[in-house]
C-alpha positions in Angstrom: 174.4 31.4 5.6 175.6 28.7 4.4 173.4 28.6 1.3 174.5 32.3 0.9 178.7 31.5 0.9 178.0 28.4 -1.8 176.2 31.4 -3.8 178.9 33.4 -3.3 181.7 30.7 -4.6 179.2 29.9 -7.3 179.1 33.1 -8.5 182.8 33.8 -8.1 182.9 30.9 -10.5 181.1 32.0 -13.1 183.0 35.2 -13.1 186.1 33.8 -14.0 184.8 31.8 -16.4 183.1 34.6 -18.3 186.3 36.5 -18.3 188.3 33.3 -19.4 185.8 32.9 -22.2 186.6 36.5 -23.1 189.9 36.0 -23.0 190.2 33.2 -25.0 187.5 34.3 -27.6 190.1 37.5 -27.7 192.7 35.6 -28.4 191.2 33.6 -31.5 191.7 36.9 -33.4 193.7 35.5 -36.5 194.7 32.6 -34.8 195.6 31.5 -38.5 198.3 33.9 -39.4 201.2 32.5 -40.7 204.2 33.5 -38.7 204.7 36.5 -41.1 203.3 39.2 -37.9 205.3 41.3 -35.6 208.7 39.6 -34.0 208.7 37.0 -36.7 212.0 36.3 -36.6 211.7 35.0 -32.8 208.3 33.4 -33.3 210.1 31.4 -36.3 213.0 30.4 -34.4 210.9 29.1 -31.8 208.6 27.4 -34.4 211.3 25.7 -36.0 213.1 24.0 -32.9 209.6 22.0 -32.3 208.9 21.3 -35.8 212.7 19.8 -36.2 211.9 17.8 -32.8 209.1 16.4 -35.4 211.3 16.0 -38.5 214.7 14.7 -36.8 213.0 13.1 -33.9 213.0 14.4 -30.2 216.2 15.2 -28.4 215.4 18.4 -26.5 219.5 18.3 -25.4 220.2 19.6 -28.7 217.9 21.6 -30.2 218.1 22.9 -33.5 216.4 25.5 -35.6 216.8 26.1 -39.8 219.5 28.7 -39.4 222.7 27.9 -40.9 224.2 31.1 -41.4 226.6 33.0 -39.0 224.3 36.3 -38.0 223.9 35.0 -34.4 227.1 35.3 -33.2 229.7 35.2 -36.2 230.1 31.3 -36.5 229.1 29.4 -38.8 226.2 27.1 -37.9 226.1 24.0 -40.2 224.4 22.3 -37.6 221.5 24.8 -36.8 222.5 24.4 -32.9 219.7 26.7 -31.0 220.9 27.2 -27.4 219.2 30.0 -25.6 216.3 28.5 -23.5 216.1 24.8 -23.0 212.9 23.7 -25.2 210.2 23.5 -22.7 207.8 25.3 -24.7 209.1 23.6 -28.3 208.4 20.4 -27.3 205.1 21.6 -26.0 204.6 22.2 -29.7 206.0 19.2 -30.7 204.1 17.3 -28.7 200.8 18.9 -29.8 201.8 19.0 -34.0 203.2 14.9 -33.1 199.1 14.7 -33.4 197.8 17.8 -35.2 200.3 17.7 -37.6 202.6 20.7 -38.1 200.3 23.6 -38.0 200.7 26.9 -36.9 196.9 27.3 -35.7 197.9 24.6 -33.2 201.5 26.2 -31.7 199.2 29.6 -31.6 196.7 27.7 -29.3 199.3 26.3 -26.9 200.3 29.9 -25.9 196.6 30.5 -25.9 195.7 27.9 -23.4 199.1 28.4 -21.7 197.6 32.3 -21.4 194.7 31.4 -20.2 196.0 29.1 -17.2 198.1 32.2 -16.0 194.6 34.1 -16.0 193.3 31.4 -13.5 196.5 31.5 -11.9 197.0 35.0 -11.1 193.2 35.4 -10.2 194.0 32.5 -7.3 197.4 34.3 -5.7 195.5 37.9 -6.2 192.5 36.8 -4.3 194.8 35.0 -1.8 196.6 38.5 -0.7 193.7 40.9 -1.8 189.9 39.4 -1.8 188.0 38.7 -4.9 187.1 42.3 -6.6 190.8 42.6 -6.8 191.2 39.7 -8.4 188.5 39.2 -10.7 189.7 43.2 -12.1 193.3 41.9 -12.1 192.7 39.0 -14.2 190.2 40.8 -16.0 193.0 42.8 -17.2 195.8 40.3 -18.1 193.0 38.9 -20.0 191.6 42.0 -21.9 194.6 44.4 -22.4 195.4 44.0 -26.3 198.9 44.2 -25.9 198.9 41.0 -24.0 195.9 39.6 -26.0 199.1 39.2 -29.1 201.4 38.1 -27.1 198.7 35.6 -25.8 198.9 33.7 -29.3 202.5 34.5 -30.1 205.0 31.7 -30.7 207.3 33.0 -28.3 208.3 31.5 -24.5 207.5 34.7 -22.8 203.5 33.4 -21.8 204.7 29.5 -20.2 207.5 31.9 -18.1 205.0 34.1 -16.7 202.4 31.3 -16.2 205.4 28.9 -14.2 206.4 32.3 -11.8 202.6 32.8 -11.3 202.6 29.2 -10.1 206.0 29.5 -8.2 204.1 32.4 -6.2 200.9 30.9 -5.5 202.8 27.8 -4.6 205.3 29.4 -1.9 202.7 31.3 -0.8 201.0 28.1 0.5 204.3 26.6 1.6 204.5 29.4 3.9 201.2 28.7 5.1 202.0 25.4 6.1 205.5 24.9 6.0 205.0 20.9 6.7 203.2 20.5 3.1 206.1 18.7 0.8 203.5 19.5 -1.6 203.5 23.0 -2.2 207.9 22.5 -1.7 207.9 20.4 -4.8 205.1 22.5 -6.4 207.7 25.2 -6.2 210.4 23.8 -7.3 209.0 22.8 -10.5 207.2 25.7 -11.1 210.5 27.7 -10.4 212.6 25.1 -12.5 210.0 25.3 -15.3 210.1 29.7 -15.2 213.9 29.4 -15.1 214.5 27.1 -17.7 212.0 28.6 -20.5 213.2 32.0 -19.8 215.8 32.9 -17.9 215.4 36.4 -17.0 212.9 34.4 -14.4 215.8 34.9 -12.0 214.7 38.8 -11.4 211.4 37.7 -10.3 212.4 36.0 -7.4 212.4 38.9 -4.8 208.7 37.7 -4.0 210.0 34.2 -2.8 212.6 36.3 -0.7 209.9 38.8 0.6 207.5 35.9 1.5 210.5 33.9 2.9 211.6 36.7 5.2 208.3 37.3 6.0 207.4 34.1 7.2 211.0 33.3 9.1 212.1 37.0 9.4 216.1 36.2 9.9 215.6 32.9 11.2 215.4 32.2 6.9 219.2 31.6 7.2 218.1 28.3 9.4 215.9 26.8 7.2 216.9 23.9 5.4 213.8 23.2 3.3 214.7 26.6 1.7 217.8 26.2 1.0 217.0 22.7 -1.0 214.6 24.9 -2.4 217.1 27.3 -3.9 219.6 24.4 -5.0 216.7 22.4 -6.8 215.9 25.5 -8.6 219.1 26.5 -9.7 221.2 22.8 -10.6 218.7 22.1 -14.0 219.5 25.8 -14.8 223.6 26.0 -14.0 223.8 22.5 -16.2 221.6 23.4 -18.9 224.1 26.6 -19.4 227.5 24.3 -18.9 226.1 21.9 -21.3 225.6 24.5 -23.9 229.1 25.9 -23.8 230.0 22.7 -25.9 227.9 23.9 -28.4 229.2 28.1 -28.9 227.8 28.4 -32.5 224.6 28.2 -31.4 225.1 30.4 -28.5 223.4 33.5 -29.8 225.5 37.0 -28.9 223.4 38.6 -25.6 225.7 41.2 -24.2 224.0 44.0 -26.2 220.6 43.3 -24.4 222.4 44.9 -20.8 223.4 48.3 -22.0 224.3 48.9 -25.5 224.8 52.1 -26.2 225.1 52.9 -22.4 221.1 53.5 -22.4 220.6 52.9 -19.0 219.0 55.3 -17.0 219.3 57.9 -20.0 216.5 60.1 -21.0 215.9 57.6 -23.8 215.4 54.3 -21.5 212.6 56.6 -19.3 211.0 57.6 -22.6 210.9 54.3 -24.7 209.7 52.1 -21.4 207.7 54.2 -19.2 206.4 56.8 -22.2 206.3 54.7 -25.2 206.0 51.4 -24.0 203.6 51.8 -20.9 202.2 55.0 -21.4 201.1 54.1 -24.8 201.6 50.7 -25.6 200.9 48.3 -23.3 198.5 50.4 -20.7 197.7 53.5 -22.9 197.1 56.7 -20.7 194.2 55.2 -19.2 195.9 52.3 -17.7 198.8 54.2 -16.4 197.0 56.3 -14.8 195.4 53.3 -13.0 198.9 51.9 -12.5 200.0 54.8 -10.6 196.7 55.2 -8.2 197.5 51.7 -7.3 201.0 52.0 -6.2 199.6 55.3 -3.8 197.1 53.4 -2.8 197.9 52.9 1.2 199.8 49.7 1.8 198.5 47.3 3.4 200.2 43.6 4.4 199.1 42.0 1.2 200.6 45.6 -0.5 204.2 44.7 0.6 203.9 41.2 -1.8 202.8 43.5 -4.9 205.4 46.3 -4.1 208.4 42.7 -4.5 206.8 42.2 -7.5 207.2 45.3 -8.6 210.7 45.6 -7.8 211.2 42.6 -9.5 210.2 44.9 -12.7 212.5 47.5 -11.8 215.3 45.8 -11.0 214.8 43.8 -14.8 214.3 46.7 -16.6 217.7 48.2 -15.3 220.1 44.7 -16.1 218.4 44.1 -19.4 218.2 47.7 -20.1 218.8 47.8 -23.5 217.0 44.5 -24.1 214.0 46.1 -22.8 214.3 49.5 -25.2 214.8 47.5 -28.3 212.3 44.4 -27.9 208.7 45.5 -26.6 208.1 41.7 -26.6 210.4 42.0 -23.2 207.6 43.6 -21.4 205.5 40.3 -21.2 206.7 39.7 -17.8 205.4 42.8 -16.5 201.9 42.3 -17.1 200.4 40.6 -14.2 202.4 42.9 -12.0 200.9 46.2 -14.3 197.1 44.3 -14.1 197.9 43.8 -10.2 198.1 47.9 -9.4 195.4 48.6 -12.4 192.7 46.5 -10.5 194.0 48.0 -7.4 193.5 51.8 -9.1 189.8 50.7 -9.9 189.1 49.3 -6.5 190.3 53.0 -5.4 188.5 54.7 -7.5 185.0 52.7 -6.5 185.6 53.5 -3.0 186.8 57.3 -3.4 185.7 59.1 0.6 182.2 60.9 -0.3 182.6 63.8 2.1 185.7 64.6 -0.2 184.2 63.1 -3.5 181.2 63.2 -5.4 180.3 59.3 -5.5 180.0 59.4 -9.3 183.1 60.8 -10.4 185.6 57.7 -9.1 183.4 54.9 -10.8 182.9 57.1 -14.3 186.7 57.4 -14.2 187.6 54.4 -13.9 185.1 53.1 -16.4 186.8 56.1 -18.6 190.2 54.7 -18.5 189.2 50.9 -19.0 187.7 52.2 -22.4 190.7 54.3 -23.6 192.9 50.8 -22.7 190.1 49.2 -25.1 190.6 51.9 -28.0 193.9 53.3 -27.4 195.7 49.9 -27.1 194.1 47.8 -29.9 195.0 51.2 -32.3 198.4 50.5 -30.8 198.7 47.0 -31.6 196.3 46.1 -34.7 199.3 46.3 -37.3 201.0 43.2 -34.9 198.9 40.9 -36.3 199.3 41.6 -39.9 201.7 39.9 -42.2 203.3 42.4 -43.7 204.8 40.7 -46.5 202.3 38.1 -47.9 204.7 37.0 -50.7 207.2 35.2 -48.1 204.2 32.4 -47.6 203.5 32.0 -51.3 207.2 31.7 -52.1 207.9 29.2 -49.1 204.9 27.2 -50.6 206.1 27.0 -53.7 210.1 26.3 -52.8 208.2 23.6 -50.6 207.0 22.2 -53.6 209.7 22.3 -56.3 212.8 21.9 -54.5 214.3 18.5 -53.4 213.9 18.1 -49.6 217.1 17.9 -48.7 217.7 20.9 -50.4 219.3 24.1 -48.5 218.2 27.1 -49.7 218.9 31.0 -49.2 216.2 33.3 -48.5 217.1 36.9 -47.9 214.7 38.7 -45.8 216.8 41.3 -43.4 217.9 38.1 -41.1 214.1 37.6 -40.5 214.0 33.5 -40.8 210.6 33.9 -40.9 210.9 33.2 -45.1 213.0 30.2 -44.6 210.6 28.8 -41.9 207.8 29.1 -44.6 209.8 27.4 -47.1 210.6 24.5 -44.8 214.1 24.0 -45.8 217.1 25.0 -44.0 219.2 27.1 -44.8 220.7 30.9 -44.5 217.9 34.0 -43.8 220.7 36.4 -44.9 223.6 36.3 -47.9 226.4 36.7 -45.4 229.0 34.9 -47.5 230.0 35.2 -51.4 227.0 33.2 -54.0 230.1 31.0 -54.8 231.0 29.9 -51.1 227.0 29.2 -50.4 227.6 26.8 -54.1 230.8 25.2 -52.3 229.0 24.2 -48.7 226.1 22.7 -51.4 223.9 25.3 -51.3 222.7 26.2 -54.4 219.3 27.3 -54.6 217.9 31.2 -53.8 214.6 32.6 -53.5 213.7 36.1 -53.2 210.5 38.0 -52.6 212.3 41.0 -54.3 212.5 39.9 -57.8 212.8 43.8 -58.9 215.9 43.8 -57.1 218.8 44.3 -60.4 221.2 41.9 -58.8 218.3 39.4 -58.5 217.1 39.9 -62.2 220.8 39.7 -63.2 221.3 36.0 -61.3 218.2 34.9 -62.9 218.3 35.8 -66.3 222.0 33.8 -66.4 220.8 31.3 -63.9 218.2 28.3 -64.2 215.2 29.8 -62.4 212.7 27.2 -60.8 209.9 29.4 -60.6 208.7 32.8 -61.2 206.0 35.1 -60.4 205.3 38.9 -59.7 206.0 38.5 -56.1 209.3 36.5 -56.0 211.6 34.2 -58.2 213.3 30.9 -57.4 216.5 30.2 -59.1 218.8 27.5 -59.0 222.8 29.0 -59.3 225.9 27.3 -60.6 229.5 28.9 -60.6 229.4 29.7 -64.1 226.7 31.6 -64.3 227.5 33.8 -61.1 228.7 37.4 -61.7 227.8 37.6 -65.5 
């Protein structure tokens, strides 16, 4: 018997590592790209804070991106302040390019292996409260749904917040299991520190820790000391990382139309764009929602209870950050191990459909059918995420690399995308929000376009000294006098 349960774990073993191995060979899909691919703009803002911890030396107190301009919020920015999360996942970077060198291949890879560790992670609490099918199908899904394989080698903070709650939840989990283990106490509190601080919209995932809580204590919870500490540890980082930043309201970016712009809640158009558009076809495609459904009328049982928490942890998310949520699909990240938790719970059901009521064929050929269409449906849906849609912003930002002092500051039009002035690795303004003379006064005097067709660009550079030109863009180097000829 004993020979048969090592077997068993051996087995279990290789099982996860075949699907981590799948995962991660997924995720090497264009590992390369330059940040030119879908969200850009945030995947170059992100890129840049850890790449200035590498120019201008470490201090992740004041992080700082290339932005100089006053898009963000209205202020001007001289400083390229960047306070949104605080720079858990930048200095990750940092720390990996203080050795690689700055490379993009390398920041790719840390969400990768950061992707990979919530894999393990979620396949650990899911076999905790469900067995191992469940849990080799759940993580077989976080790992395989190409949605989440992009988002998998993103520069974005989204992956290290899901991995840290996954942690939190296997971590409390344990705590309640033996509430005399400091270990799994401090485990959680720095899982929960590291979820809150990366991203903070961690804070609606925390009905799990009050579920388990309550279901360990019922409403002797109140009583509990260690839980309280628990809370308090969590929060202080997070309550003075947001009073520190005050000092610094420039680089506050404005987040007040991510709750309800447009009073979108609860509209027709919020049910369409997140549960039509963005799980129906997306992120899950038909065949996964219609997994994701059978697993949430799948009979509860105890361990069903945990999932349902997580779940309202979704709901409640998608309803403050309402708007958020319609206009950024990259705001669904959070979502996915609690989507690959009911999928893997739909196939289970499926596999075990009654036969006096079903033919025993039909549930497994179903479910079979709909991991396919996840396959084929959801790569058609994302293959265009990974292309660089505008090629000429990386030769441009090359060659401004190479030609322009640097020290220089430079302005790169591209739609407020600061994806173009990350590739040109100068600071500087992603947008002309102020007069060509005022950019000349504040010592900014150099512009490169991808858009050299444009008649106002062909006008500056025909009276301006221009650096460089080719087809696909035009540097140019203004002066006062030769402005509005």
């Amino acid at each position: 018997m004993k020979r048969f349960e090592f077997f068993i774990r051996r087995k279990d073993l290789l099982i996860l590592l075949l699907i981590l191995s799948l995962a991660f060979i997924l995720r090497l899909y264009k590992i390369n790209r330059p940040i030119g691919d879908w969200h850009s703009w945030r995947q170059a803002d992100t890129a840049a804070v850890a790449r200035n911890f590498i120019k201008e030396g470490f201090n992740p107190f004041i992080p700082k991106y290339d932005d100089m301009s006053s898009q963000t919020n209205g202020l001007d920015n001289p400083n390229r302040y960047r306070f949104v999360e605080f720079p858990i996942y930048n200095s990750l970077i940092a720390a990996v390019w203080s050795f690689t060198g700055v490379n993009v291949t390398y920041a790719r890879l840390v969400t990768v292996v950061i992707s990979l560790g919530s894999t393990f992670l979620l396949y650990l609490l899911v076999r905790k409260f469900s067995g191992k099918i469940v849990a080799v199908l759940a993580a077989f899904f976080f790992a395989t749904i190409p949605y989440n394989v992009f988002y998998s080698s993103a520069i974005l903070p989204g992956p290290l917040m899901v991995f840290a709650l996954l942690g939190l939840y296997l971590s409390f989990a344990k705590w309640m299991d033996n509430d005399s283990n400091w270990f799994w106490v401090l485990s959680s509190i720095l899982f929960a520190n590291i979820a809150i601080l990366t991203w903070p919209v961690a804070l609606f995932f925390m009905v799990p820790i009050l579920y388990l809580a309550f279901d360990k204590y019922g409403f002797q919870v109140f009583k509990k000391t260690p839980l309280y500490l628990f809370a308090l540890l969590s929060l202080v980082p997070f309550i003075a990382w947001r009073i520190w930043e005050t000092r610094f309201p420039e680089g506050i970016p404005n987040w007040n139309f991510l709750i309800n712009e447009g009073n979108i809640r609860f509209k027709g158009a919020f049910f369409r764009w997140l549960v039509v558009e963005r799980m129906g076809k997306l992120i899950l495609t038909v065949g996964g929602f219609f997994l994701f459904i059978l697993g949430i009328l799948k009979k509860p049982g105890r361990e069903k209870l945990f999932y349902l928490s997580l779940l309202a942890s979704v709901l409640l998310y998608f309803s403050v950050f309402a708007s958020g949520n319609v206009r950024h699909d990259y705001y669904q990240v959070p979502a996915i191990p609690v989507f690959a938790i009911f999928m893997a719970l739909g196939t289970k059901a499926l596999f075990k459909l009654p036969r006096e009521s079903f033919n025993r064929f039909i549930g497994p050929l179903v479910a079979v059918s709909a991991i396919l269409a996840i396959f084929a449906f959801g790569f058609y849906e994302v293959q265009g995420y990974w292309w660089v849609n505008k090629p000429q912003i990386v030769e441009a930002g090359k060659a401004v690399d190479r030609l322009l002092p640097k020290d220089a500051t430079v302005v790169a039009p591209y739609n407020g995308d600061t994806a173009f002035l990350y590739q040109t690795n100068r600071y500087g303004y992603p947008i002309t929000d102020r007069s060509l003379e005022k950019f000349i006064d504040q010592g900014t005097k150099y512009l490169v376009s991808v858009d050299p067709n444009d008649a106002g660009i062909q006008n500056l550079a025909a009276h301006c000294k221009v650096v460089d030109q080719t087809k696909d863009y035009v540097i140019v180097e203004m002066f006062k006098d030769c402005i509005g000829k």
